[in-house]
C-alpha positions in Angstrom: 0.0 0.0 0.0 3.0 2.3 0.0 2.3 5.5 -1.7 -1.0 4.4 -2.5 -2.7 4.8 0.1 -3.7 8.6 0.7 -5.6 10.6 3.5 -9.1 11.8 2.7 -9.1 14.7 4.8 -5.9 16.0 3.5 -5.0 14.3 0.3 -1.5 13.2 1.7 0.3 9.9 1.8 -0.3 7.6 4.9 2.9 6.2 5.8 3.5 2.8 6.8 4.9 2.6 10.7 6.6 -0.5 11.4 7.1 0.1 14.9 3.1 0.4 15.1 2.2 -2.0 12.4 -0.1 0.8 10.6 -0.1 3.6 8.2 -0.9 7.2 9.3 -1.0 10.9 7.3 1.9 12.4 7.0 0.8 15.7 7.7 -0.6 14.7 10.8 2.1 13.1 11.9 3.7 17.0 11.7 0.3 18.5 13.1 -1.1 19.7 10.0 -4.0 17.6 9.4 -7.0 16.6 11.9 -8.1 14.2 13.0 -5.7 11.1 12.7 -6.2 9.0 9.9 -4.3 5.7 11.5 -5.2 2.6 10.5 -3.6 -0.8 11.4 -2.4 -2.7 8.2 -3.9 -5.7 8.5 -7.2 -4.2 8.7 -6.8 -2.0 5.7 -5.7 -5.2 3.7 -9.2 -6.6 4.6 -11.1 -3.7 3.7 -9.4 -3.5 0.1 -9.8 -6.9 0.2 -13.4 -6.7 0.3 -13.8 -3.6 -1.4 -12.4 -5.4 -4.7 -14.4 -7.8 -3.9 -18.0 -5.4 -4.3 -16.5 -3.8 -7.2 -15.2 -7.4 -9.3 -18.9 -8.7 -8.7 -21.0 -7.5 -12.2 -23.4 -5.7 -11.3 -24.1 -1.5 -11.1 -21.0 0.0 -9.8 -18.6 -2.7 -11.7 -20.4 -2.1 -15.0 -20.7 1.9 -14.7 -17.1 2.4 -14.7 -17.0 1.2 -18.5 -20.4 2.1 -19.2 -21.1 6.0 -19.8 -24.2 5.1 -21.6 -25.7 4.7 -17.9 -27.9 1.4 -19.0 -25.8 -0.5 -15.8 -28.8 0.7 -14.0 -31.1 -0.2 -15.7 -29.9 -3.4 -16.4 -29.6 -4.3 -12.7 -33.1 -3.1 -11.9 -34.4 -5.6 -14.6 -32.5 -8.4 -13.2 -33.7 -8.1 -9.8 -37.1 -8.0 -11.1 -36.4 -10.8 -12.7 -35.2 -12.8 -10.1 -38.2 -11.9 -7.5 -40.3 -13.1 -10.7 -38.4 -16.7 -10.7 -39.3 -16.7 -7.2 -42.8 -16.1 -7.5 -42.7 -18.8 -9.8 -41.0 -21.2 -7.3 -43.5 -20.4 -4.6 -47.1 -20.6 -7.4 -45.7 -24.3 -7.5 -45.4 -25.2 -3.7 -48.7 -23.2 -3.2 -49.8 -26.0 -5.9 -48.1 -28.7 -4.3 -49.5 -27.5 -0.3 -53.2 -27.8 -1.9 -53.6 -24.1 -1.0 -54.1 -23.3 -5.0 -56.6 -25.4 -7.7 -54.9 -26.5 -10.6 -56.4 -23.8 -12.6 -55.2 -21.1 -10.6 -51.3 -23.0 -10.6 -52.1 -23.0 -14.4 -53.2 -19.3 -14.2 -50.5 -17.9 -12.1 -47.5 -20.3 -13.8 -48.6 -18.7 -17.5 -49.1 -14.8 -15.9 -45.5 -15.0 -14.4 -43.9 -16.9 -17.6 -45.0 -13.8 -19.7 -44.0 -11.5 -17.3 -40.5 -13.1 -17.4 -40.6 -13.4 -21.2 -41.3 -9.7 -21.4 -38.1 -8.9 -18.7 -36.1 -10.8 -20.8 -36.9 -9.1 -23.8 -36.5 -6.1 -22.5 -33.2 -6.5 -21.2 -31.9 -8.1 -24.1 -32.8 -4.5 -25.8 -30.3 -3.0 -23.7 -26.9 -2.6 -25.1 -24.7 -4.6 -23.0 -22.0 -3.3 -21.3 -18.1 -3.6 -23.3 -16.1 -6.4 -23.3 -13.5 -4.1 -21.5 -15.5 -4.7 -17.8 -14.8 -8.5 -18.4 -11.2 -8.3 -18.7 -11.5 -4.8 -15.9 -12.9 -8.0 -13.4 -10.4 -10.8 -14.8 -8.1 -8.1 -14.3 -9.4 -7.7 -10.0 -9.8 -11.0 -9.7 -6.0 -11.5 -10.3 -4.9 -9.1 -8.5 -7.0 -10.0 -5.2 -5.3 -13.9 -5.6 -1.8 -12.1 -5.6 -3.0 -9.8 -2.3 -4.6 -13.1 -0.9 -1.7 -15.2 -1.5 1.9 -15.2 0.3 3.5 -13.2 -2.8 6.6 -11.0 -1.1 5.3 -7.4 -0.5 7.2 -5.7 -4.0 5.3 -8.0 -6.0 1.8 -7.3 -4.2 2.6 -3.7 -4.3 3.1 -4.2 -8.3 0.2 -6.1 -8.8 -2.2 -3.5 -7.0 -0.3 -0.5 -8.7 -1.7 -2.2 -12.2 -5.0 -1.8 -11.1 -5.8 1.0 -8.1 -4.6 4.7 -8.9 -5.2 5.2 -5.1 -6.8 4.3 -2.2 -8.4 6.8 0.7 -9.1 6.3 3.8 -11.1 8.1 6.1 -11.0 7.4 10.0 -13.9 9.0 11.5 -16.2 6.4 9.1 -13.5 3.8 8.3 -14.5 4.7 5.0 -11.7 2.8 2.2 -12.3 4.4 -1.3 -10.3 2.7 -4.3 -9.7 5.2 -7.4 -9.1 2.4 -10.6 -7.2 3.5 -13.4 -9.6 4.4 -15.9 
């Protein structure tokens, strides 16, 4: 995380502290920036950690960093719906199979929910998908995050991060990591 890892309040490095195990701001360090920003380094490894994971996973943030058309959205919202559609088809049948619905009404409620899904499907196959660039962007994360996970020396996890993140912030008062990809 060396010289990647910046303040949020003040914009400056945090410096790594061996004596202390953690990184803190520079400029507080020399009283120029409040409050401290120290963090231990495990526990900013975790939070990177975790934050590639929520950004690798497709799905609105991941896809709106390569897609300026602003469909990512949209396209999310559609699967969602169409995944709370697959299980109101799931629970039609056991309401068949408890004896709570007729057959009709399992026939009824299995062909209303089919076209709904049909019609979802349609319309998210109108949207233009998102480039082939976020694939590679998430191969990309992934490979990085097995070099971080993995017992790599610290140069060459440095390296691998460096290929990806432009920066990282963190903010103390929320614990709040931000990770600034290279665009």
């Amino acid at each position: 995380l060396s010289g990647i890892l910046k303040c949020a309040g003040c914009g400056s490095t945090l410096a790594y502290s061996r004596s202390s195990g953690g990184f803190q701001c520079i400029k507080y360090a020399h009283g120029t920036c409040k409050p401290s920003h120290y963090i231990q380094a495990d526990k900013i490894e975790q939070a990177i950690l975790k934050e590639l994971d929520r950004i690798s996973v497709p799905g609105v943030y991941a896809e709106s960093l390569s897609d300026p058309s602003g469909h990512a959205e949209e396209r999310e919202l559609i699967r969602k719906e169409l995944e709370a559609m697959k299980k109101m088809f799931d629970r039609a049948t056991l309401a068949y199979l408890a004896g709570i619905d007729t057959l009709e009404e399992y026939e009824s409620n299995k062909s209303k929910i089919r076209a709904e899904i049909e019609e979802k499907e349609t319309e998210l196959a109108k949207i233009p998908a998102p480039p082939a660039e976020q694939k590679e962007r998430n191969e990309k994360i992934m490979n990085v995050k097995a070099v971080l996970a993995s017992n790599a020396p610290t140069a060459k996890k440095n390296a691998a991060l460096r290929e990806i993140v432009e920066k990282v912030t963190f903010s103390r008062p929320d614990e709040q990591v931000e990770i600034f990809l290279y665009s």
